[in-house]
C-alpha positions as CSV (number, residue, x, y, z in Angstrom):
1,X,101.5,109.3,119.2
2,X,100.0,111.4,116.5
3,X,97.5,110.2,114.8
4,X,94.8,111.5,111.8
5,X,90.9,111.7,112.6
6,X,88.3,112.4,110.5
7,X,85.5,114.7,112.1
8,X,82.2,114.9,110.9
9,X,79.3,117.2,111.9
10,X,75.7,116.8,111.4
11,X,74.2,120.3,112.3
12,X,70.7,119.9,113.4
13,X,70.4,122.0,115.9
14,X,73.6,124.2,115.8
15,X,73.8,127.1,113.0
16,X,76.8,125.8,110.6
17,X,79.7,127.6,112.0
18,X,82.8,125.6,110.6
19,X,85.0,129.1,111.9
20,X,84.1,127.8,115.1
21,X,84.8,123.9,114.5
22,X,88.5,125.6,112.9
23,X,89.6,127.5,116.3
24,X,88.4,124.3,118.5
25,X,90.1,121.6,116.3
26,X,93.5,124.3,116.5
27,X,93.8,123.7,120.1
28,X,94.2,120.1,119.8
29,X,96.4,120.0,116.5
30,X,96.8,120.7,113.1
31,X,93.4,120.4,110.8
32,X,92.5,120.4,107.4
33,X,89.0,121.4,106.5
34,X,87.1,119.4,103.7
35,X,84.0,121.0,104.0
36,X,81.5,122.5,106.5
37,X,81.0,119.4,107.5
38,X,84.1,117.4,107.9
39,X,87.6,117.7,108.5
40,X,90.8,115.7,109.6
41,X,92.9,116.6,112.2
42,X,96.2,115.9,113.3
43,X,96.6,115.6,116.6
44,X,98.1,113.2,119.7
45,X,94.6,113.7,121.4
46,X,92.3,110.7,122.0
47,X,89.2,110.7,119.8
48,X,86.8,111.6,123.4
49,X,88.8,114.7,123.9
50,X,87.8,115.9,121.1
51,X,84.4,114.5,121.5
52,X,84.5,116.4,124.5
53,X,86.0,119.6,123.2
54,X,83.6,119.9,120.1
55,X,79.8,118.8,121.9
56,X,80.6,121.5,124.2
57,X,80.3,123.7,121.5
58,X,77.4,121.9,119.6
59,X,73.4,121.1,120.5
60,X,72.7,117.6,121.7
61,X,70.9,116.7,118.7
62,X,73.6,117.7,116.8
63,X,75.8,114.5,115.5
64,X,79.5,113.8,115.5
65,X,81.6,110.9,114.3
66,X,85.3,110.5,115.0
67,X,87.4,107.8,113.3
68,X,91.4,107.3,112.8
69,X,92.6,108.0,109.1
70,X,95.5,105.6,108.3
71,X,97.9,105.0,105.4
72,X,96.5,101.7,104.5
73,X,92.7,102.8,105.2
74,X,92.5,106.1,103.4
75,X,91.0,105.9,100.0
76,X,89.8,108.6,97.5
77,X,90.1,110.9,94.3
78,X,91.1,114.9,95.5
79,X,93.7,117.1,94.6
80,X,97.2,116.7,95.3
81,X,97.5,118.9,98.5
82,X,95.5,117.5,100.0
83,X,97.2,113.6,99.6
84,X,100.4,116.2,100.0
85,X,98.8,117.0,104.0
86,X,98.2,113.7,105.3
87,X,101.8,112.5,103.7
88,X,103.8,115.1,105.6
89,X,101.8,114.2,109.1
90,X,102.4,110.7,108.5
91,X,105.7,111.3,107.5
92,X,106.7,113.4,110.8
93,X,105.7,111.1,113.0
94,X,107.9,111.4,116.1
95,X,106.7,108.0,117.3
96,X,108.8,105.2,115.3
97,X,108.5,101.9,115.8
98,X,110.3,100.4,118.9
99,X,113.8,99.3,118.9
100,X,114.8,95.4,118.2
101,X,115.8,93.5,121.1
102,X,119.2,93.5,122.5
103,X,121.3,91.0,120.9
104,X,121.9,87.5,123.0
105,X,124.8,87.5,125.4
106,X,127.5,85.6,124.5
107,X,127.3,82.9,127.5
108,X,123.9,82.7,126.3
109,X,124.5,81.2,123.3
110,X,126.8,78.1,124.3
């Protein structure tokens, strides 16, 4: 299932190389960078694989926080593409709900 994260870096330790963040969020999805500090990405990968994937990359005292973007918890004033980017992801998503039950058979009604 696809899902939106938001990923935010505090660089302590590591020099501030969002290039670098960019090419290891684009193995595991599609990302949109916010600033040199956080982005959202797209992706069906659980939150620790990218855990994993960035703090390879980043100084132990460096901190990183990972949480799910949804359409009812997603809040805030910015400019239309970028509403216009998490609309089409959520849109897209291949994983629709499941279908209803099968309907009763007929002896099973009497």
């Amino acid at each position: 299932m696809i899902k939106i994260y938001l990923v935010s870096i505090r660089w302590i330790q590591t020099p501030q190389n969002a290039e670098m963040i960019d090419s290891i969020l684009g193995t595991h999805g599609d990302w949109l960078r916010w600033n040199g500090w956080t982005w959202f990405v797209s992706t069906s990968f659980a939150p620790t694989t990218l855990r994993t994937a960035l703090m390879s990359r980043l100084h132990v005292n460096d901190n990183l926080i990972i949480c799910e973007a949804t359409k009812s918890t997603l809040e805030g004033w910015a400019p239309q593409w970028t509403w216009d980017w998490f609309n089409v992801r959520w849109a897209n998503d291949s994983n629709p709900p499941p279908p209803p039950p099968p309907p009763p058979k007929i002896g099973s009604l009497f």
